[in-house]
C-alpha positions in Angstrom: -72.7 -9.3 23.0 -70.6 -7.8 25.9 -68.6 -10.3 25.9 -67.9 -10.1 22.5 -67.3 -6.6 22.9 -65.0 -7.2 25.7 -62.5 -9.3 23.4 -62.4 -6.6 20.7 -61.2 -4.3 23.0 -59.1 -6.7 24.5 -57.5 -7.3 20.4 -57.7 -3.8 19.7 -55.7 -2.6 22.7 -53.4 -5.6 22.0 -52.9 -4.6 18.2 -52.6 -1.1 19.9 -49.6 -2.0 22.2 -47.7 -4.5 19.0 -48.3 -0.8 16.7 -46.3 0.8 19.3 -43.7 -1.6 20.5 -43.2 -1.9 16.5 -42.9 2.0 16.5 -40.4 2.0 18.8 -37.9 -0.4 17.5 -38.3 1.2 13.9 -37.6 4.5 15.5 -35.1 3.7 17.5 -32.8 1.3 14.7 -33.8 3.7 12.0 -31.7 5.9 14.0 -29.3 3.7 15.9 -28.2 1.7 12.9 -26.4 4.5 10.8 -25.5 6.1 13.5 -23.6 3.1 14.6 -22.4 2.6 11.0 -21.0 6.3 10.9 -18.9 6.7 13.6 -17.5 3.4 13.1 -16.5 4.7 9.6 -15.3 7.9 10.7 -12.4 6.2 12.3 -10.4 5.0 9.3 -12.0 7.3 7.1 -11.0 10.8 9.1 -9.4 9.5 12.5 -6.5 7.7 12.0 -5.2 9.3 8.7 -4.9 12.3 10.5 -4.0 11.2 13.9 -1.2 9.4 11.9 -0.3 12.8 10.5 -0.2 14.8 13.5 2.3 11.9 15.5 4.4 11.6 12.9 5.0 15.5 12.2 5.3 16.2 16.4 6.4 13.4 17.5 5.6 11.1 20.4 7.6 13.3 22.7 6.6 16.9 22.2 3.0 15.4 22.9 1.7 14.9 26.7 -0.3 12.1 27.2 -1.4 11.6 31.0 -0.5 8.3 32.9 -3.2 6.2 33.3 -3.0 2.9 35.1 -5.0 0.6 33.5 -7.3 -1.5 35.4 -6.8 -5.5 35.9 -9.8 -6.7 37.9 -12.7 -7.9 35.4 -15.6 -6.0 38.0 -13.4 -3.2 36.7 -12.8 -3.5 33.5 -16.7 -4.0 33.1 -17.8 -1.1 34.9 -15.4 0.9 32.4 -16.6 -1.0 29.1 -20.4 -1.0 30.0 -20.7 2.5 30.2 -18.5 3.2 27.5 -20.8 0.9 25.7 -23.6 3.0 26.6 -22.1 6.2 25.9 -21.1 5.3 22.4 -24.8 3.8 21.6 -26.1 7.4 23.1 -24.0 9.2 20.1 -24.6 6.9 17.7 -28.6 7.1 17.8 -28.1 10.8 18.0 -26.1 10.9 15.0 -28.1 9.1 13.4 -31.3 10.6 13.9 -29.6 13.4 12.4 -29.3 11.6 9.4 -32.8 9.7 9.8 -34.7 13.0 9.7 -33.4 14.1 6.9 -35.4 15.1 3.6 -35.5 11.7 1.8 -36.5 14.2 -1.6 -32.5 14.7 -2.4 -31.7 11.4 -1.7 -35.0 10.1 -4.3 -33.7 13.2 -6.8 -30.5 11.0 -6.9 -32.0 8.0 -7.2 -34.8 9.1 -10.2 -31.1 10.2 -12.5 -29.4 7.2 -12.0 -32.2 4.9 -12.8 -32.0 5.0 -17.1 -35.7 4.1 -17.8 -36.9 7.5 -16.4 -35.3 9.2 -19.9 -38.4 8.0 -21.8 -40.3 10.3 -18.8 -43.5 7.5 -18.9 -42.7 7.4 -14.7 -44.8 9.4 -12.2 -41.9 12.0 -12.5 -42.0 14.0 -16.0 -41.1 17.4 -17.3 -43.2 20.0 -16.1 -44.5 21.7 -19.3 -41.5 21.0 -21.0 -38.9 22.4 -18.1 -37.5 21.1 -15.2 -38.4 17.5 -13.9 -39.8 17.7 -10.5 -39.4 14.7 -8.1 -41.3 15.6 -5.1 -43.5 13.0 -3.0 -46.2 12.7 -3.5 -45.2 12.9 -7.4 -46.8 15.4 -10.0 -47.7 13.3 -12.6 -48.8 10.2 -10.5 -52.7 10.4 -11.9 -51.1 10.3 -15.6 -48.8 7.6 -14.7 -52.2 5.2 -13.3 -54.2 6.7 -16.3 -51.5 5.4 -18.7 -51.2 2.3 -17.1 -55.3 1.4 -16.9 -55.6 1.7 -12.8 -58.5 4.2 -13.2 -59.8 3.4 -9.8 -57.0 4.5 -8.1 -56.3 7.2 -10.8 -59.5 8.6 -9.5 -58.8 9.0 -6.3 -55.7 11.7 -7.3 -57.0 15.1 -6.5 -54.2 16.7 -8.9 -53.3 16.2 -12.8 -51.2 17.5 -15.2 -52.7 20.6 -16.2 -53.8 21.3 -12.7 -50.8 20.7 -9.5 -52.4 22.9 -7.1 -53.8 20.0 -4.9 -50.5 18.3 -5.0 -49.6 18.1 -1.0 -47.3 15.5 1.0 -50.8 15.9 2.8 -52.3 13.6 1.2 -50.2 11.0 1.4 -50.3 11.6 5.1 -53.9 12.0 5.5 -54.2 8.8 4.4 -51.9 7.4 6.6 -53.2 9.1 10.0 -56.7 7.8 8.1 -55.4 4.0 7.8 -53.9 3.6 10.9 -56.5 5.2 13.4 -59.3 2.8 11.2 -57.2 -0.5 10.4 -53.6 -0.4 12.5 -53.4 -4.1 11.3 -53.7 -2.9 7.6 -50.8 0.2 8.7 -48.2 -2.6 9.5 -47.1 -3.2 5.6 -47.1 0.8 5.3 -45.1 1.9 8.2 -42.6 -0.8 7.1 -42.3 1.0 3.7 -41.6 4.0 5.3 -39.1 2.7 7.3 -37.0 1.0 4.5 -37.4 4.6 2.8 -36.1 6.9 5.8 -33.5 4.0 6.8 -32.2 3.9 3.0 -32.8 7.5 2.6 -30.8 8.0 6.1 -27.9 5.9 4.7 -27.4 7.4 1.7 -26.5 10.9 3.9 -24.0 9.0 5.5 -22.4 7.5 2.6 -22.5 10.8 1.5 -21.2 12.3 4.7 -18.3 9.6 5.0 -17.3 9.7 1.0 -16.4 13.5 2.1 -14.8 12.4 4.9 -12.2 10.2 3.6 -11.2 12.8 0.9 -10.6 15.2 3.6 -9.3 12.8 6.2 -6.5 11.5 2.8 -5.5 14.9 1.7 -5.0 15.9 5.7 -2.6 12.7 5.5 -0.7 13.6 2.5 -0.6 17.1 3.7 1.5 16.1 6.7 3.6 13.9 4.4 4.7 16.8 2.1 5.2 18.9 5.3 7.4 16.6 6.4 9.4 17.0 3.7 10.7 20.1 4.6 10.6 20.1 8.1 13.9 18.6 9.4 14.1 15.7 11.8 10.7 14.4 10.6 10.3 10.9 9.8 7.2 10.2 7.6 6.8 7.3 6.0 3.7 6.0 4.0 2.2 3.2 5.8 -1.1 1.2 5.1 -3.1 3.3 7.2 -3.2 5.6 3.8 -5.3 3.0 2.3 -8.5 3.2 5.2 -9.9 6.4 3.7 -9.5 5.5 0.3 -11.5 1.8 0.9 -13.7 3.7 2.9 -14.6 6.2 0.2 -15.1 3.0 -2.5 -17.6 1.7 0.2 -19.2 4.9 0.3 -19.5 5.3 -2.9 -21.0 1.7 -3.2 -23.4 2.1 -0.9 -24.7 5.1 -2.6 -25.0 3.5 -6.1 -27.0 0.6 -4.3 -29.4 3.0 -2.6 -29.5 5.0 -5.6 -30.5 2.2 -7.8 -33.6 1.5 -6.0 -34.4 4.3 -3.7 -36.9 5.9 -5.9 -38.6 2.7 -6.3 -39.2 2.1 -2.9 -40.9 6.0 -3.0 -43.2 5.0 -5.7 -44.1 1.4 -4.1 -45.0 3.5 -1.1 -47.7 6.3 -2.6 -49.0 2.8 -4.6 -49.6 0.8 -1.3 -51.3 4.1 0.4 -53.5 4.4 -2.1 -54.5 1.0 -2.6 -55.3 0.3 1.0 -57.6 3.0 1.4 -59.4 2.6 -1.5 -59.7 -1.3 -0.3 -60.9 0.1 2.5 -63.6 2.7 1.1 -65.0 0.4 -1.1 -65.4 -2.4 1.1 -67.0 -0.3 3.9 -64.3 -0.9 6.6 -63.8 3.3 6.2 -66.1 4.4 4.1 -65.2 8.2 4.4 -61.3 7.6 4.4 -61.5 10.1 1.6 -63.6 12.7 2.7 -61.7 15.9 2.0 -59.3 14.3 -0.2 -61.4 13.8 -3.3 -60.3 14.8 -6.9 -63.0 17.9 -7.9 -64.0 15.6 -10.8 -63.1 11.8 -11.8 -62.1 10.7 -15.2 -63.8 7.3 -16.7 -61.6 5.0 -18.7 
């Protein structure tokens, strides 16, 4: 018996340390990865329209660049790029932990109008007593949605309904969440994953947002300076191909919006659906029996 005891410690701790480790690298690419994609953006979207701008209107000469002698030696050149390397990773996952904490609720809003089957309002997002249609996580008509689609069991486990939203929290969702991983980390794995396609697709769609911005300000700085030039005398301006980065730049923007847009909200309701059904799993086949104490709906409603 001890030494059975003695191994599940062992595995737990292990699963303990993988939960963690797997933690980290979420974490960390969640917020490394659009950062990374961002600044590398910003350069033909903002930098070099308007750098092009500002050399061609002052010149080469009225500008004072300082003399650097550029190293040969490799051991040089390496102790240059490595911490230059560094330095730009450093930005990058702060930039984009910028973006990675951001509300993912605009980003689903978004999402919900540009899928079309939501216009027959049958979803877990419907009009509010004939007004506005909330889309706010956990969503306000999820009970009706299970009800209408015979998943009683875990319709029952909804503290709120339509006639009554008061119990509606984002504290549910994440009571259950604490609740699954301190009980079954193993059985967390699939749900953290969820969350971190949500935040890294919710994280992109900022920066697509950010960078389709970007480009329209970074192009009308460039033809800005090219009508300047115009009337400034002794100013030679000419269109080059470099007017063409912010505009591809914006397209690819705007692309990568659509994409995230078109499944976004999807991914939102996938994510309350796996919560739910895991703990319920769990209740009722005694691995947590009391993962919903606190949580429960003040009455249940039989099919």
């Amino acid at each position: 018996m001890i030494e059975w005891d003695s191994e599940s410690s062992m595995a737990l701790a292990t699963g303990a340390s993988r939960g963690s480790i797997r933690d980290f690298i979420v974490e960390f690419l969640g917020g490394l990865v659009p950062g990374i994609a961002f600044l590398c953006a910003m350069i033909p979207a903002f930098l070099l329209p308007i750098t092009t701008a500002v050399l061609s209107l002052f010149g080469r000469e009225h500008l004072v660049f300082p003399n650097v002698d550029l190293p040969t030696s490799v051991g040089t050149i390496l102790f240059l790029i490595i911490p230059g390397i560094v330095a730009f990773l450093v930005f990058a996952y702060i930039a984009g932990h910028l973006f990675y904490r951001q509300d993912p609720k605009i980003a689903d809003l978004a999402s919900f109008q540009r899928i079309p089957r939501h216009i027959h309002h049958d979803g877990m997002c419907r009009p509010v007593r004939g007004g506005d249609t909330l889309v706010e996580f956990p969503y306000h008509f999820l009970k009706q949605y299970l009800l209408d689609r015979g998943i009683y069991y875990l319709a029952n486990r909804v503290p709120w309904d339509e006639n009554n939203f008061k119990r509606r929290a984002k504290h549910f969702a994440n009571a259950l969440k604490i609740r699954i991983q301190i009980e079954q980390p193993a059985k967390f794995a699939i749900i953290a994953r969820n969350e971190a396609h949500i935040r890294l697709s919710s994280s992109m769609w900022y920066v697509c947002k950010v960078l389709w911005w970007a480009s329209w300000i970074g192009l009308g700085c460039y033809l800005l300076g090219y009508s300047f030039s115009k009337v400034i005398p002794h100013v030679s301006f000419a269109f080059s191909p470099v007017v063409m980065l912010p505009l591809l730049t914006a397209s690819g923007a705007w692309i990568g919006r659509w994409a995230i847009e078109r499944a976004l909200h999807y991914q939102r309701e996938r994510e309350i659906l796996f919560i739910l059904e895991t703990a319920h799993w769990l209740c009722i086949s005694g691995r947590a029996k009391n993962i919903f104490d606190g949580l429960e709906p003040q009455h249940t409603q039989e099919p």
